[in-house]
N, C-alpha and C positions, 0 to 999 in steps of 0.2 A: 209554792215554795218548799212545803215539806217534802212533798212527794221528788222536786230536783235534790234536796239532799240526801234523802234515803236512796234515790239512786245514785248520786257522787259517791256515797260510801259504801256502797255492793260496788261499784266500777272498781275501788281500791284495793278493797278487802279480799274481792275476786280475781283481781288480776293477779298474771304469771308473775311478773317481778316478786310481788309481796309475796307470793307461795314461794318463789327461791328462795328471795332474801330470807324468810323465817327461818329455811334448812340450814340457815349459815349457824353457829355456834358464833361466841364473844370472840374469838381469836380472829374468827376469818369474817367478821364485820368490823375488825382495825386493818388487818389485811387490803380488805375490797375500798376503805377509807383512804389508805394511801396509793390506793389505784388509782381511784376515783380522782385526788389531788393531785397526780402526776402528769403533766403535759405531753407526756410520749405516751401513753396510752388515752388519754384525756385530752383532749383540747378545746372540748365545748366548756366555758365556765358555767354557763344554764346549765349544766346537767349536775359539775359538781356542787352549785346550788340547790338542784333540787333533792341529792346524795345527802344536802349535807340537812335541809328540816327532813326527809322521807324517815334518817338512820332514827330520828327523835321517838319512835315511836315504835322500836326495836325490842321488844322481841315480841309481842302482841301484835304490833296492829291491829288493835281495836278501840272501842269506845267510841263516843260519839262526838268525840274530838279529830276524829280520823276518817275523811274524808277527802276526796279530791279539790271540794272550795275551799281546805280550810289550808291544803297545802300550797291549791295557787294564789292563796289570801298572804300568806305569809312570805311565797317567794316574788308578789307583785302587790303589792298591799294597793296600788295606788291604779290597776287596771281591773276592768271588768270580766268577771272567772268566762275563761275559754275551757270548753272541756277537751279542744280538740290539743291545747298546748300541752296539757299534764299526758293525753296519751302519745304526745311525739317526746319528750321525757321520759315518761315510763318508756317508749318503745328505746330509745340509745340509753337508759341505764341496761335494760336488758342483757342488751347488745354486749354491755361490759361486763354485765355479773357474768356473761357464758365464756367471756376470754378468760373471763379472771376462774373459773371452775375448773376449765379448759388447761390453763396454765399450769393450775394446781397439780392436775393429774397428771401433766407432765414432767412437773419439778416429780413429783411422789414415787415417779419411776426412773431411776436413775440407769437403766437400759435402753428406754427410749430416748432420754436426754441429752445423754451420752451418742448415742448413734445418731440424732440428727445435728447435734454439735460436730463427731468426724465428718458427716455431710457438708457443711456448711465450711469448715478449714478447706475439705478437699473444693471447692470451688472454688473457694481464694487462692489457692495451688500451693498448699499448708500437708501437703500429702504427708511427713513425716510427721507432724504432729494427728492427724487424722485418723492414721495407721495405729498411734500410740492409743489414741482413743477407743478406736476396735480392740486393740488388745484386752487394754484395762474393763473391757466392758466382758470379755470372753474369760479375762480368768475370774471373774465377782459371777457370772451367769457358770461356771465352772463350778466355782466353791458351794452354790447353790444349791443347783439341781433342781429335781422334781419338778412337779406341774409339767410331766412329759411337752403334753401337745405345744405346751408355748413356749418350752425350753429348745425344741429341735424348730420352731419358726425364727426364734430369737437368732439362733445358731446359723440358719440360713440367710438371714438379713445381714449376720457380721458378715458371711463368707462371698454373699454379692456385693456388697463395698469394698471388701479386702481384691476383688477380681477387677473392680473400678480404679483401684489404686492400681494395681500392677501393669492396667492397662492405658494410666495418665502417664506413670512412670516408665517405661519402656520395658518394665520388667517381666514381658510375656511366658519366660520358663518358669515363674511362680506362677503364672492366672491357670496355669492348667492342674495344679493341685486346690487350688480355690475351686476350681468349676467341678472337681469330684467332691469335693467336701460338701459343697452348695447343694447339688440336686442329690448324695448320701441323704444330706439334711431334711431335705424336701420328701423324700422318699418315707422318711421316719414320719414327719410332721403325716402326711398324706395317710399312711396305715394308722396310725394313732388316731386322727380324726373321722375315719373311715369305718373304725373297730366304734368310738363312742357314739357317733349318727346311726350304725345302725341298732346300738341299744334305746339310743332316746327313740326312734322309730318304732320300736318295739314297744317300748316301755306307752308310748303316747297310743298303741294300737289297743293292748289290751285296755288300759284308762278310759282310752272316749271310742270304742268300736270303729276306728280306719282300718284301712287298707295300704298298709305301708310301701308293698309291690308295687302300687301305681304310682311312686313316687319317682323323681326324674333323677335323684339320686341311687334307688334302688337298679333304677335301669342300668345307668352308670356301670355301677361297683358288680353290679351281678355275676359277669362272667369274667371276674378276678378270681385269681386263684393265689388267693393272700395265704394261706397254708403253704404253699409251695416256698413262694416268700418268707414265711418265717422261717420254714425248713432251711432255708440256706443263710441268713442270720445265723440258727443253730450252728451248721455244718462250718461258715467260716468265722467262728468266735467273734461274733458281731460284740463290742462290749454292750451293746442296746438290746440286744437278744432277750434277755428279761424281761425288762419293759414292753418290750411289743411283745411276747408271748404272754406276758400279763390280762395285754390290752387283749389280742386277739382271742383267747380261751374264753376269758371273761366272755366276750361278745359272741362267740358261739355257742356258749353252755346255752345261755339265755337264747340265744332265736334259733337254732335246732336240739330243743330237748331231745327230743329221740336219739339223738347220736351221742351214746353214754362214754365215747371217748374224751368228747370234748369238757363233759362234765368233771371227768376222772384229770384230765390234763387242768383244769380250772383249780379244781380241789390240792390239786400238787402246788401251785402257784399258791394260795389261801395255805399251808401248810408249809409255808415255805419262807423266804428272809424277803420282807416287804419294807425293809430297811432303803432302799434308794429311792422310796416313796413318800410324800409328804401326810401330813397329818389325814388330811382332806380324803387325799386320795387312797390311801392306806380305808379310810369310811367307808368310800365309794365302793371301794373292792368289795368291805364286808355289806355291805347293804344290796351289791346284786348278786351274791351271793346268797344269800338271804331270800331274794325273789326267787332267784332259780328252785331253791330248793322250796321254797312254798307251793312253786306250781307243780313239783314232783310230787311232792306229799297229798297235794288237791286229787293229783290222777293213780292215786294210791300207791306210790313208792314211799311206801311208810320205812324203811330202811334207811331213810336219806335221815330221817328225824334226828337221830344221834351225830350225823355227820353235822348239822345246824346248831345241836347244842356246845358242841365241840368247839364251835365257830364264837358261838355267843361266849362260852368262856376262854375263849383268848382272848376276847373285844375286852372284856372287864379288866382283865390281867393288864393289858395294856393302857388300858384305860382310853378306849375309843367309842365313847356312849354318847358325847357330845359335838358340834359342831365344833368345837375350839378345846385345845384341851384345859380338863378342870372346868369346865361350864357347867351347865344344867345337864340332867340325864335328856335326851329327846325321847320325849313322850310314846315315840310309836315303836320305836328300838324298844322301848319300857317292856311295854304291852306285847310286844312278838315275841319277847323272851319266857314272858310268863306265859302264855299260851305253848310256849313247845315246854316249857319244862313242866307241864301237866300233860301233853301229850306225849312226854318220856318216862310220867311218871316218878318226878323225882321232887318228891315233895318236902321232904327236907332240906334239899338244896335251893327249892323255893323260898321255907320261910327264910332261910336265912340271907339269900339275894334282897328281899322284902326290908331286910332288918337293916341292909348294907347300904342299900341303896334306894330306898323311898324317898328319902330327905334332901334326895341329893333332884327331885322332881321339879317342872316350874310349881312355886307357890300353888297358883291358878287350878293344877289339876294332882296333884301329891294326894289327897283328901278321897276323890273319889277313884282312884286309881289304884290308890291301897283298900279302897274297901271290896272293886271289884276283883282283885287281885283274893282278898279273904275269902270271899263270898264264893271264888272258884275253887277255892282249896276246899270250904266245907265240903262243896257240891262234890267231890270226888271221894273225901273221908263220910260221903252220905247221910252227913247232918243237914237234911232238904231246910228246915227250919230255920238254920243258924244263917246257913247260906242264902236263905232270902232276903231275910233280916239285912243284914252287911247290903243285898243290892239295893234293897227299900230306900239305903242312906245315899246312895249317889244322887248328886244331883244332878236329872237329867239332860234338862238343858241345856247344861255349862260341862257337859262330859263327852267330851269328842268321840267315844267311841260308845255311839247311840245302839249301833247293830249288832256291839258285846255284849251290852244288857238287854236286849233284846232278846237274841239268842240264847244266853243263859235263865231268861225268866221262864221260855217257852218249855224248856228241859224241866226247870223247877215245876213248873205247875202239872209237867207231863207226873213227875216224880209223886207229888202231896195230891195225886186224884184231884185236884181244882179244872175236871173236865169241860165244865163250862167257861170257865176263865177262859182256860188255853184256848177253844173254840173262836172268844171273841177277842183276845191279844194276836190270834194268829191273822185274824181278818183285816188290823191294824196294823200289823207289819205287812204285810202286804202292800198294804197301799203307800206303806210307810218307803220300802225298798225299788216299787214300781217309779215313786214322783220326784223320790228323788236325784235331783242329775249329779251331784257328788259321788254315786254310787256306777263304777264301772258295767258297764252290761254282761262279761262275765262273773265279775260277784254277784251280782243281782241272779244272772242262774244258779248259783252256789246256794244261793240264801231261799232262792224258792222252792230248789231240788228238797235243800231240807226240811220247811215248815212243810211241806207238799205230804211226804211221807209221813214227817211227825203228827201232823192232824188224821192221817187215815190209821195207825200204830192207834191214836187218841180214842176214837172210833170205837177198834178193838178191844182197847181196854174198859172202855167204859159202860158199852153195850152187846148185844148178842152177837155172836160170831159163831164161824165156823172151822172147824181144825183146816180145810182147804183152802179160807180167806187167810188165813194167816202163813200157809206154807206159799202162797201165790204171791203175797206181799212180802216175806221174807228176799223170795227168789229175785224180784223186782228190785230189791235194796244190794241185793249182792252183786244184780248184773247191770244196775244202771251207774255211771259213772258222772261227776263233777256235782258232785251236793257237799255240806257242810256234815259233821260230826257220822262218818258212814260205820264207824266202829259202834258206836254208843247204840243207834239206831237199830242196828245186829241184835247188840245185845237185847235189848227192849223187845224187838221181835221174838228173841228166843225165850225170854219169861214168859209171856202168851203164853206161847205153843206149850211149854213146860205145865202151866198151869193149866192149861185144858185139857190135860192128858191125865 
C-alpha cells in the first residue's frame, strides 16, 4: 500500500501538466480557470472537475497530501482509484494548458493577431475590413522598427495578403506593386538571416571544434555574392542599406579576419548612428565586435586593443552592459573590460570603472570579481604580494571565471620565486583545461601554449641554464603564435637573459 502511493505521488509530482501548471504565475491560473470553466474551449466537465481539486494545491504541489489517490478520492470519493482515469485527465488538461499558452502568445503579439484576424475577414469576403487590418498592422510594425530579421518577414506576410486581396478584389494593377514590395521584403529578410547563420556557425565552430563548410547551409550561401548585393542597396539608396551593411560587415569581419576591409567597413558601422536599432541588438553589434577583435588581439594585432576600448567606452556612455536596459552589469562584458583596459594599460581608468560600476554586478559574483579585478591591478603596479592576497579571497568554486585565477596565480607564483608551487599548480591546470568540456578547443591551445612556455621560462629561472637555452626559448616565444599573455612571457624571457649576462 505504501509503495502504490509513493508512486501515485512521483506520477503527480513528475508529470508535465504539474511542471506547466507550476510556470503559470496567480494571474494566469484565474486565466487558465475560466478556460477551463468555458464550454467553447471545454466541454468535458470531468476535466473542469479535475481543474477544479488539481488548482487546490497551487503553487507547490507537494506534500503528502498530493497525490494521484488522493485527487481521484476527491473527484470520486465513492469508486475505486483507477490510475489509468487521472492520467486521461491529466492527459486533456494538458491539452488545454497548451491552447491556453498558445493563445497567450498570440493575444501578446498584436502583429500576428491582427494578421490572421485580416485572414479570417478575407475568407468571409470582409476584404475592406481585412485590408484595414494589414494596414493598421504596417503602420504599429512601421512605428516600431528594429529586430531587422522579423521586421522585414512581418513586412512580407502584410505584403502577400495585401497581393491576396487585390487578387479576391479584381484589383490586379495594385498586385503588381505588392508582388515587388513582397519578394523586396523577402530578399532583406533572406540577407539578414544569411549574415546572422553564418555568425552563429562561426561562433558554434570555434565553441565546440565543427566544421561549419560541411554544412548544407554553407553549401547554399557559398557562391552568393551578398557584397555585390549590398553594393547596390548602397548605389540605389536602399533606405535598408544600413541595416544590411550592419548585418553584412558585422558577418564578415568575423568569418574572414584576414580581409581587413571588412573589419575597417565593420568598425565604421560601430562608429556610426546605431540609432534604427533595438536595445538588444545595438549589444549584439557590440559583443561581436568584441569577439572579432579578441581574436585579432589572440594572433597579435595588438593595435586593435585601443580600437576595443574605444568600443567598451561607448557601451558604458550608452549604457549597454546589460541585457535590458538598467539591469545588472553581465558578468563577462565585466571581466573583458577589465582585462583590456590592463592590456591598454590604463589603470586609472580602471580604478575608477571598478568604483562606477562594481555594484551595479549580480550579488552572486560582485565580491569575487572586484577582488580579481584588484588583484590584477596589483599584479601590474608589481605588488606580487598584495595581488595574491586579493586572489586568495575569491571564492573558487562559486567564480565563473576559474581559468582567470588560474592564470593570474601561475604569473604570481612565476613573479615570488614559489618555483615549486608553480611546478605543481601548472600540472593541475593542465588537467584542469584538458577535462574540461566548457572550455573551447581553441582556448584550450591558448591556455597550454602558455603554461607550456611559462613552466620551461620557470625552469630557467630557478635552475641552471645557459645563455643559448634562453636565446632558443626566447625565439620560440617570439615565433610561435596563439598562446595567452606573449607580451609578459617576452618580457620574463628578456630578465634571464639580462641577468646572466
Amino acid at each position: 500500500m505504501i509503495i502504490k502511493l509513493v508512486k501515485s505521488q512521483i506520477f503527480m509530482k513528475t508529470s508535465l501538466l504539474v511542471k506547466v501548471i507550476s510556470s503559470f504565475n496567480a494571474h494566469e491560473i484565474r486565466e487558465f480557470s475560466r478556460l477551463m470553466n468555458s464550454p467553447y474551449f471545454n466541454g468535458r466537465k470531468d476535466t473542469a472537475r479535475f481543474w477544479s481539486v488539481l488548482k487546490k494545491f497551487y503553487p507547490g504541489f507537494s506534500g503528502s497530501r498530493f497525490s494521484a489517490e488522493k485527487v481521484f478520492s476527491d473527484l470520486f470519493p465513492d469508486s475505486k482509484f483507477d490510475i489509468a482515469e487521472i492520467r486521461r485527465l491529466s492527459s486533456y488538461t494538458l491539452k488545454l494548458a497548451e491552447q491556453y499558452m498558445a493563445y497567450k502568445g498570440l493575444k501578446n503579439d498584436p502583429f500576428y493577431f491582427d494578421l490572421s484576424l485580416s485572414v479570417q475577414y478575407s475568407e468571409r469576403g470582409f476584404y475592406g475590413r481585412s485590408m484595414k487590418k494589414l494596414e493598421e498592422s504596417e503602420k504599429r510594425l512601421n512605428a516600431e522598427r528594429g529586430d531587422y530579421e522579423f521586421y522585414f518577414w512581418k513586412r512580407y506576410l502584410i505584403e502577400r495578403q495585401k497581393n491576396s486581396l487585390y487578387s479576391y478584389t479584381g484589383n490586379d494593377h495594385l498586385a503588381s506593386e505588392s508582388i515587388i514590395a513582397r519578394t523586396d521584403m523577402f530578399s532583406y529578410h533572406a540577407a539578414a538571416v544569411t549574415c546572422k547563420s553564418l555568425i552563429s556557425l562561426f561562433i558554434n565552430e570555434k565553441n565546440f571544434n565543427t566544421d561549419y563548410t560541411n554544412s548544407n547551409f554553407y553549401q547554399m550561401v557559398k557562391g552568393l555574392d551578398l557584397e555585390k548585393y549590398i553594393n547596390f542597396l548602397s548605389e540605389s539608396n536602399s533606405e535598408y542599406y544600413p541595416v544590411l551593411a550592419a548585418e553584412y560587415y558585422e558577418a564578415m569581419a568575423l568569418v574572414k579576419p584576414e580581409n581587413e576591409n571588412y573589419y575597417v567597413k565593420f568598425r565604421e558601422v560601430m562608429n556610426g548612428d546605431l540609432g534604427m536599432f533595438t536595445y538588444l541588438e545595438k549589444l549584439n553589434f557590440y559583443t561581436i565586435f568584441e569577439a572579432i577583435c579578441t581574436l585579432k588581439i589572440e594572433n597579435g594585432e595588438d593595435r586593435i586593443a585601443d580600437d576595443l576600448f574605444n568600443v567598451y567606452n561607448r557601451m558604458l556612455a550608452e549604457g549597454l552592459y546589460s541585457y535590458s536596459p538598467g539591469g545588472e552589469f553581465i558578468l563577462k562584458i565585466f571581466r573583458n573590460i577589465v582585462h583590456m583596459s590592463i592590456l591598454v594599460k590604463k589603470y586609472d581608468w580602471l580604478e575608477k570603472f571598478l568604483d562606477d560600476y562594481a555594484w551595479k554586478l549580480p550579488d552572486d559574483s560582485a565580491g569575487n570579481m572586484k577582488n580579481l579585478a584588484d588583484s590584477l591591478l596589483h599584479f601590474e603596479k608589481g605588488k606580487f604580494d598584495l595581488s595574491l592576497d586579493k586572489l586568495n579571497r575569491i571564492d573558487y568554486e562559486l567564480f565563473h571565471f576559474k581559468i582567470d585565477v588560474k592564470n593570474l596565480q601561475l604569473k604570481l607564483f612565476y613573479e615570488l620565486d614559489y618555483h615549486e608551487e608553480l611546478i605543481s599548480a601548472a600540472d593541475t591546470y593542465r588537467h584542469f583545461i584538458m577535462n574540461n568540456r566548457y572550455i573551447s578547443q581553441r582556448y584550450k591551445m591558448l591556455c597550454s601554449g602558455f603554461v607550456n612556455f611559462l613552466v620551461r621560462l620557470n625552469r630557467l629561472k630557478a635552475f641552471q641554464y645557459s645563455e643559448i637555452e634562453c636565446e632558443i626559448l626566447r625565439n620560440e616565444i617570439v615565433s610561435s603564435k596563439g598562446f595567452l599573455f606573449k607580451h609578459w612571457l617576452l618580457e620574463k624571457a628578456d630578465e634571464i637573459i639580462k641577468n646572466n649576462k
